[in-house]
C-alpha positions in Angstrom: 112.1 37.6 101.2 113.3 41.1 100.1 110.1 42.5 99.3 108.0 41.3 102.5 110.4 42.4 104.8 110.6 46.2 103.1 106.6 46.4 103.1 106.7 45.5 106.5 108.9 48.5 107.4 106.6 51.3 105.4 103.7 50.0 107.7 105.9 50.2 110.9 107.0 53.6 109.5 105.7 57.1 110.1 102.3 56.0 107.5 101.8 55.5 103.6 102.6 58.1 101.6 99.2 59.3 101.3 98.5 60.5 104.8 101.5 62.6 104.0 99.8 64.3 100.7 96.4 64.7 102.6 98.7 67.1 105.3 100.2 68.9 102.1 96.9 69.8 101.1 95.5 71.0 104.5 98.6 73.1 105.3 98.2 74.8 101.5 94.3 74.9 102.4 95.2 76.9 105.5 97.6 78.8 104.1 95.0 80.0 101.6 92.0 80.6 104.1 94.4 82.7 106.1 95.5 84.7 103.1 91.9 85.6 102.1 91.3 86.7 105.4 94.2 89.1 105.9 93.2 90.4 101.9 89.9 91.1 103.5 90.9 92.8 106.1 93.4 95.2 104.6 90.6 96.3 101.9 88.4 96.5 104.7 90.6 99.1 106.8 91.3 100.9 103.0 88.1 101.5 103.0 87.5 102.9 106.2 90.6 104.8 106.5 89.2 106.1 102.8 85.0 107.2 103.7 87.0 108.4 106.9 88.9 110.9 104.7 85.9 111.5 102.5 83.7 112.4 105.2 86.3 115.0 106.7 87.0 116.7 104.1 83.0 117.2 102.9 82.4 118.2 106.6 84.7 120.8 106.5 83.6 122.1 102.5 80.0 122.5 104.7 81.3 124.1 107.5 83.4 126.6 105.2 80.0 127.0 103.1 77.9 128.5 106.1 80.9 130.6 107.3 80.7 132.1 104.1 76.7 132.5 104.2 77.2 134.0 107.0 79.3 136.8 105.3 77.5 136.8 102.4 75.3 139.8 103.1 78.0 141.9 103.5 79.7 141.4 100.4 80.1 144.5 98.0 80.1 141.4 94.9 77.6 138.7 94.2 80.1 136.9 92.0 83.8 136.3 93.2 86.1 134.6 95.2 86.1 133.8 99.1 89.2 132.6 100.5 89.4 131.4 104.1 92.3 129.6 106.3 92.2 125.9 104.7 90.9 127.2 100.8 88.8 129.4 98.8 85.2 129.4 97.7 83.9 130.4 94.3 80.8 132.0 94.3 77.9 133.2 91.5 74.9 134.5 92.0 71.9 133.5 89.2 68.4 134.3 89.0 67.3 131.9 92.2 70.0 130.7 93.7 73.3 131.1 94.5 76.4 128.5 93.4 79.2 127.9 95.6 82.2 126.0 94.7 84.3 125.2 97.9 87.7 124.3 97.1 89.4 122.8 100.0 93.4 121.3 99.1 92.6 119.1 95.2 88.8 118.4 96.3 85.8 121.0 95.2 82.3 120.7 96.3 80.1 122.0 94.7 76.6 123.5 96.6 73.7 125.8 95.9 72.0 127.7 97.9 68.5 129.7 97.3 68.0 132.8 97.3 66.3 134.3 100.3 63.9 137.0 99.5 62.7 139.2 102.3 59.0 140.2 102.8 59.0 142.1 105.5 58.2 146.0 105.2 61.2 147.2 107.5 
């Protein structure tokens, strides 16, 4: 009579010990799924905040470039250095063209330009 009596309690109970393992494994499932999510998201906004960075800082190695095009003409020396508020540009000039290394804080970009050749008979 010992037995019966304790079986009959486990069905009257909160449920089998099974119902309580398929909960375990949901709430560990969930626990998971949100993980993954919150991973994606942080490498997501790295990301951004990273091509955000990238694209400032090669937007402002082009604008330096064409302030020193600008200038250019004036120079006294083809081949030097060009320093401005946030840097300094390296500059050479070669048979065609002109190479400008813009270095802006631990970045350089590096552009070329060609040389323009005037036709005109001023």
């Amino acid at each position: 009579m010992w037995l019966p009596s304790r079986m009959e309690n486990k069905k009257k109970g909160h449920g089998s010990s099974n119902s309580q393992g398929g909960i375990l494994l949901s709430v560990l499932l969930a626990i998971f799924l949100f993980s993954f999510l919150l991973l994606n998201l942080t490498t997501s906004y790295h990301q951004t905040a990273d091509l955000t960075k990238r694209t400032e800082q090669l937007y402002e190695a082009k604008i330096a470039k064409e302030l020193f095009l600008a200038d250019y003409p004036k120079l006294k020396n083809k081949n030097g250095v060009w320093k401005f508020n946030k840097g300094e540009i390296a500059y050479e000039t070669e048979v065609n063209r002109l190479v400008m290394n813009v270095k802006i804080k631990k970045k350089t970009h590096q552009f070329f330009e060609k040389n323009r050749t005037s036709n005109s008979s001023d």
